[in-house]
N, C-alpha and C positions, 0 to 999 in steps of 0.2 A: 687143294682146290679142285672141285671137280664143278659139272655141272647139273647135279643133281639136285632134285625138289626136296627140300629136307621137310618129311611129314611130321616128324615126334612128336608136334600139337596141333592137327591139324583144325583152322579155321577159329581160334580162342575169340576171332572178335564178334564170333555171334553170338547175339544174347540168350539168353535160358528160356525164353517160349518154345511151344511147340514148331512156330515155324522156323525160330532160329535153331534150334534143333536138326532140321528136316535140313534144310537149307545144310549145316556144318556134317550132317552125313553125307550128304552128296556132294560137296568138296573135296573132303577128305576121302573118297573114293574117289574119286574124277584121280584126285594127287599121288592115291597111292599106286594109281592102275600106269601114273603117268612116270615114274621116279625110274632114272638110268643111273650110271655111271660109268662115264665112258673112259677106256680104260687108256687112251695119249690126249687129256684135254687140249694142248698146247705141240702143235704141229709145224715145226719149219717148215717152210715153202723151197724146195730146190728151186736155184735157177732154171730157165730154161720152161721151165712148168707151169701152163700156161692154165689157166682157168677158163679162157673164153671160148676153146673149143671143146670142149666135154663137161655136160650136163653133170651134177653133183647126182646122187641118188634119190633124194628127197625134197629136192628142189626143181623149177622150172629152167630151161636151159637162160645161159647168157645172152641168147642170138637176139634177145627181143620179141620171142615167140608169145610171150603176154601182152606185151606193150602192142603186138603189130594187129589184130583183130581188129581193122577196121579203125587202129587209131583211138577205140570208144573209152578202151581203158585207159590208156597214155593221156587223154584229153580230159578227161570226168570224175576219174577212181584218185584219190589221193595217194602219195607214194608207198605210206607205212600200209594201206591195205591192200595195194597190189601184190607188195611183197608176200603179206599176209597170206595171199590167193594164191602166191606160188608155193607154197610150203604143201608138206604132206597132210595128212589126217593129224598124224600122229603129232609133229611139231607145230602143227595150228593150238591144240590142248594144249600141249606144253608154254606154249609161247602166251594162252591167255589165261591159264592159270598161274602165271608169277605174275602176267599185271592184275588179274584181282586180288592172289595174295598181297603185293603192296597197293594196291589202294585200299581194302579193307583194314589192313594192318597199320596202315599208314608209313610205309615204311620211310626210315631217313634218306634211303640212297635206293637207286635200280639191284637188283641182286641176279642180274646175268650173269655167267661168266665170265662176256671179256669186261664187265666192270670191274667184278671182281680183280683178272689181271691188273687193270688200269690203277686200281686204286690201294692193295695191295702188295702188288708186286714194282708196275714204274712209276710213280708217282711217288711210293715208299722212298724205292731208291733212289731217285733226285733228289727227295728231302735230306734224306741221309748223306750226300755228296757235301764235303765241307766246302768243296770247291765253289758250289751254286752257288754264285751271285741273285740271279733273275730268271725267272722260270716265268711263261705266259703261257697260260689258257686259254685258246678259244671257246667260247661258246659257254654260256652261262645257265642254269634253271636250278630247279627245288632240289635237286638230288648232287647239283657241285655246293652247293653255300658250305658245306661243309670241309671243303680240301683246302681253306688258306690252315686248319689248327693241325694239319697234316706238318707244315712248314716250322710249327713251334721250336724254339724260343723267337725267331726272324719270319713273320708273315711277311715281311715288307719284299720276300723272294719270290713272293706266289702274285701275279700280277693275271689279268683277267681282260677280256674283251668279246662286247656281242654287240650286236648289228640293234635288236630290241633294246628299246629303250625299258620297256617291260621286264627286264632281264638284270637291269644294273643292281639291283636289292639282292640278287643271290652270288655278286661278285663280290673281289677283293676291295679291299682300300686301294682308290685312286683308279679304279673300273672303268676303264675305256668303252666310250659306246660308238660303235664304226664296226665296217665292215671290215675281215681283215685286205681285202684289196688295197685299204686305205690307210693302213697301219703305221705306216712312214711319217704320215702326219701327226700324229700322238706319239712316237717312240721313238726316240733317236738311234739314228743307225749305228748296228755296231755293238748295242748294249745288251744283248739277252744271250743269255747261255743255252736257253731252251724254250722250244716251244712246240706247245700239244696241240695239236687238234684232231680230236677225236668227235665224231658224227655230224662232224660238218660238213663231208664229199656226199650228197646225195640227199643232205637235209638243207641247203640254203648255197650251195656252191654244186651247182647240177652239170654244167658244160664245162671243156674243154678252156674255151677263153676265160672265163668266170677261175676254171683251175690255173691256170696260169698269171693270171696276176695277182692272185692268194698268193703263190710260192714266189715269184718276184719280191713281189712284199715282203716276203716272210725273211727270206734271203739276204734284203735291206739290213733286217733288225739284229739279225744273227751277229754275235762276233764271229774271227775267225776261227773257224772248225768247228761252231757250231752244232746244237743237235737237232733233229726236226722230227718230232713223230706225228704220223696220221694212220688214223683208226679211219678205217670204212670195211662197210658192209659190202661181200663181196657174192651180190644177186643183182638181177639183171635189172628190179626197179628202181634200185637205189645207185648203180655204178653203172651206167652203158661203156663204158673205158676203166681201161687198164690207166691208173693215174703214175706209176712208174714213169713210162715215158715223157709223163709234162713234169715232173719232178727233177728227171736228170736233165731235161731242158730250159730248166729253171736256174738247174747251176749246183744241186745236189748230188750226192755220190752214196751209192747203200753205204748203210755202216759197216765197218767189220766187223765192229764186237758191240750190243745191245746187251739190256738188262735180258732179254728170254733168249741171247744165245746166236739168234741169227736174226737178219736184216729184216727181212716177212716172215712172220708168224701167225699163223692160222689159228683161232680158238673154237673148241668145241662146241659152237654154237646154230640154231637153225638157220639163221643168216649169214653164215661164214665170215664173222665179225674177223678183220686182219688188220694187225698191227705192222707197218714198214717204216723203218728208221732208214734217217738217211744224217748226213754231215754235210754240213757247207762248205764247197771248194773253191 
């Protein structure tokens, strides 16, 4: 798995006129100028090692140095193009060339790398665990409807919940629609082996309190020992905190042993997408 733009056709879905032509040249050069591979996609996080005081290379600092100008941006700019504005040259192309590759392609799923991870590497291995009773999902859209045939011959382990109601069409059978703050009400405590949420800290759970009675929640639902994983993007428009801290205050403890090896995991991505597994104590 890397995170590289894989060109070998580049642009197939423009048609054979002159301008679709024109157009699939300049694509395919945008793509081919754009293509890396970077050589540790998948990075443990030591302890101790803090992100929020030192600026990444290619990103804007954590301090809220974007967000503080006057407020204009933090108030006006939506989050995914803030973020956007914090990236470099270089990982702005990057980053809008695979969303026009899959909108023009149509693709079935996102093809980031930490999806990749997600959907490849943990997600795989859940399914494959005999032991999985109940696996829950937060967060639903066009690019999960496809992770309950991940769970085959037993879908009925892939369980699903989103706050949209707009959303319940790309869930599981029996698709919760709640916030997970509220999760306690639809799930009986006690019963889930596992639960994911990935790109919900910074896309619809933005503060501290909002973090904390997610993970209360969540805690509710876990049997004992539980697993908990959260994916968030770790830039300054999408994370103002370190969400560790409301985690272990929630009653969580890191893992010790996770499908990538250690508790946070960093993927080679412009957004510093990080995976941190924890267990209920």
């Amino acid at each position: 798995m890397t995170g590289r733009i894989d060109c070998a056709d580049p642009a197939p879905w423009v048609g054979d006129d002159q301008v679709g032509r024109a157009v699939r040249v300049v694509v395919a050069y945008k793509m081919q100028r754009m293509q890396r591979t970077p050589g540790d996609p998948l990075k443990p996080v030591q302890d101790g090692e803090s992100r929020f005081h030192a600026a990444p290379p290619d990103l804007e600092p954590r301090d809220g140095s974007l967000e503080r100008k006057g407020g204009v941006l933090s108030s006006f700019v939506p989050r995914p193009l803030r973020a956007w504005f914090g990236l470099s040259g270089l990982a702005r192309w990057r980053w809008l060339a695979r969303k026009l590759r899959e909108l023009l392609l149509r693709s079935p799923g996102i093809e980031s790398a930490d999806r990749i991870v997600l959907e490849q590497q943990l997600l795989a291995a859940y399914a494959a665990d005999p032991a999985l009773r109940s696996l829950l999902f937060v967060g639903c859209d066009w690019y999960t409807q496809r992770y309950p045939a991940l769970f085959e011959p037993d879908r009925s382990r892939f369980r699903t919940i989103d706050i949209d109601p707009r959303k319940a069409r790309f869930g599981a059978a029996g698709h919760v629609i709640a916030p997970l703050q509220e999760v306690v009400e639809h799930i009986a405590p006690g019963s889930i082996d596992v639960v994911v949420c990935n790109g919900v800290y910074g896309f619809g759970i933005n503060d501290r309190a909002e973090m904390s009675l997610a993970l209360r929640a969540t805690r509710q639902i876990l049997r004992d020992g539980g697993s908990f994983l959260l994916g968030w993007n770790d830039v300054a428009a999408f994370a103002p905190f370190d969400p560790h801290e409301v985690a272990v205050a929630a009653g969580f403890s890191p893992a010790e042993a996770s499908p990538l090896g250690a508790w946070r995991v960093r993927v080679d991505t412009p957004t510093r997408h990080t995976f941190d597994f924890y267990v209920k104590r």
